[in-house]
C-alpha positions as CSV (number, residue, x, y, z in Angstrom):
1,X,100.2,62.6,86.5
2,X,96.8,62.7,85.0
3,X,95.7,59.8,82.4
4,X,92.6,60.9,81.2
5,X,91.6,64.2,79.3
6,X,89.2,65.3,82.2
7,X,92.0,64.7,85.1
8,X,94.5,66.5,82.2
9,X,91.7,69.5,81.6
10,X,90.8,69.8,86.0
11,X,94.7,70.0,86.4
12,X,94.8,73.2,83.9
13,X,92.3,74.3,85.6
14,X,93.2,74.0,89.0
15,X,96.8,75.8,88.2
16,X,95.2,79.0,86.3
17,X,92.9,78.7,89.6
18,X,95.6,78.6,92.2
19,X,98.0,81.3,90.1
20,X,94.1,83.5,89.7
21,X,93.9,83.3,93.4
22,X,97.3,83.5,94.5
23,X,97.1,87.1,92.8
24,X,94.0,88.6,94.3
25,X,95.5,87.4,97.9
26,X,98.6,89.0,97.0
27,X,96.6,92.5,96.2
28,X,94.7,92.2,99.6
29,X,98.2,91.9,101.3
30,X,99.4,95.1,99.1
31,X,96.3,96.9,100.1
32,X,96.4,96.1,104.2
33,X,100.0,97.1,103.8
34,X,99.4,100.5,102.1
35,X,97.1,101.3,105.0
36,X,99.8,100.2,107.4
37,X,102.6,102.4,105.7
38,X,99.7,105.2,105.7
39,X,99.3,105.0,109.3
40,X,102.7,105.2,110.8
41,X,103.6,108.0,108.5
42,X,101.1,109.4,110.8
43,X,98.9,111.2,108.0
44,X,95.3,110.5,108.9
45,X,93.9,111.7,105.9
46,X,96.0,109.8,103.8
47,X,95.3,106.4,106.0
48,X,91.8,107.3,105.6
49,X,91.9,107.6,101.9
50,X,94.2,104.8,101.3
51,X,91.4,102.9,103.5
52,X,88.7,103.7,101.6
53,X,90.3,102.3,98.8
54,X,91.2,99.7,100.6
55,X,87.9,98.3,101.6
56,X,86.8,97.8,98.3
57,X,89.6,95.4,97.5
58,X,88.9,93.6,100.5
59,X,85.5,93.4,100.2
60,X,85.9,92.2,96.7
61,X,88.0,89.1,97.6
62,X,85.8,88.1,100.5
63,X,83.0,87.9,98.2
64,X,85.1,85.7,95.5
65,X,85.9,83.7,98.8
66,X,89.4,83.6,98.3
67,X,90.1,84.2,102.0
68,X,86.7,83.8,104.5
69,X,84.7,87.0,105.1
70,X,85.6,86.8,108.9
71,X,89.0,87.6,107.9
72,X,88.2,90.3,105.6
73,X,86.0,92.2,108.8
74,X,88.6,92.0,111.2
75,X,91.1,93.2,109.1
76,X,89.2,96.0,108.1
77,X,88.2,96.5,111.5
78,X,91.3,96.5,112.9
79,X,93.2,98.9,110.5
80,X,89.9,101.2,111.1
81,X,90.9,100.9,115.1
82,X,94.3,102.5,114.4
83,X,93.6,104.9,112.4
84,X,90.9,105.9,114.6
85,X,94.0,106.0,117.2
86,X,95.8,107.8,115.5
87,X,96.1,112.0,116.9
C-alpha cells in the first residue's frame, strides 16, 4: 500500500484513470458491435449510418490514446470493407 500522500494521491488517480479508460474502450466495443449487428441484418443504409456514427467515437478514442490509432484505422477500415460487401 502507498505510505506517502503523493503514492496515496497517484493511486486515486491512477484508479479514476483505469475505471475513465476502461469506459471509453467499452463504448468503442459497443460502437464496432452496432455496426456488426447493422451489417448482418443486411440493411446497408442503416450499417452506413450506424458507421458514420461510429467513426467519430473511434476517432475520438484514438486521439485520447486509449487504444493506438493503428487499431482504430483498421477497424474502421475493416467494417467499411463489409459493408462495402454487402448487396
Amino acid at each position: 500500500m502507498a505510505n506517502s500522500a503523493q503514492a496515496r494521491k497517484r493511486a486515486r488517480q491512477a484508479e479514476a484513470t483505469r475505471m475513465r479508460n476502461a469506459s471509453l474502450k467499452s463504448a468503442l466495443r459497443t460502437a464496432v458491435k452496432k455496426v456488426k449487428k447493422a451489417i448482418t441484418t443486411g440493411d446497408k443504409a442503416a450499417a452506413t449510418t450506424e458507421m458514420r456514427q461510429s467513426q467519430a467515437v473511434i476517432d475520438r478514442i484514438a486521439e485520447k490514446k486509449i487504444v493506438h490509432k493503428n487499431l482504430a484505422s483498421r477497424t474502421k477500415s475493416r467494417l467499411a470493407q463489409a459493408i462495402k460487401a454487402m448487396p
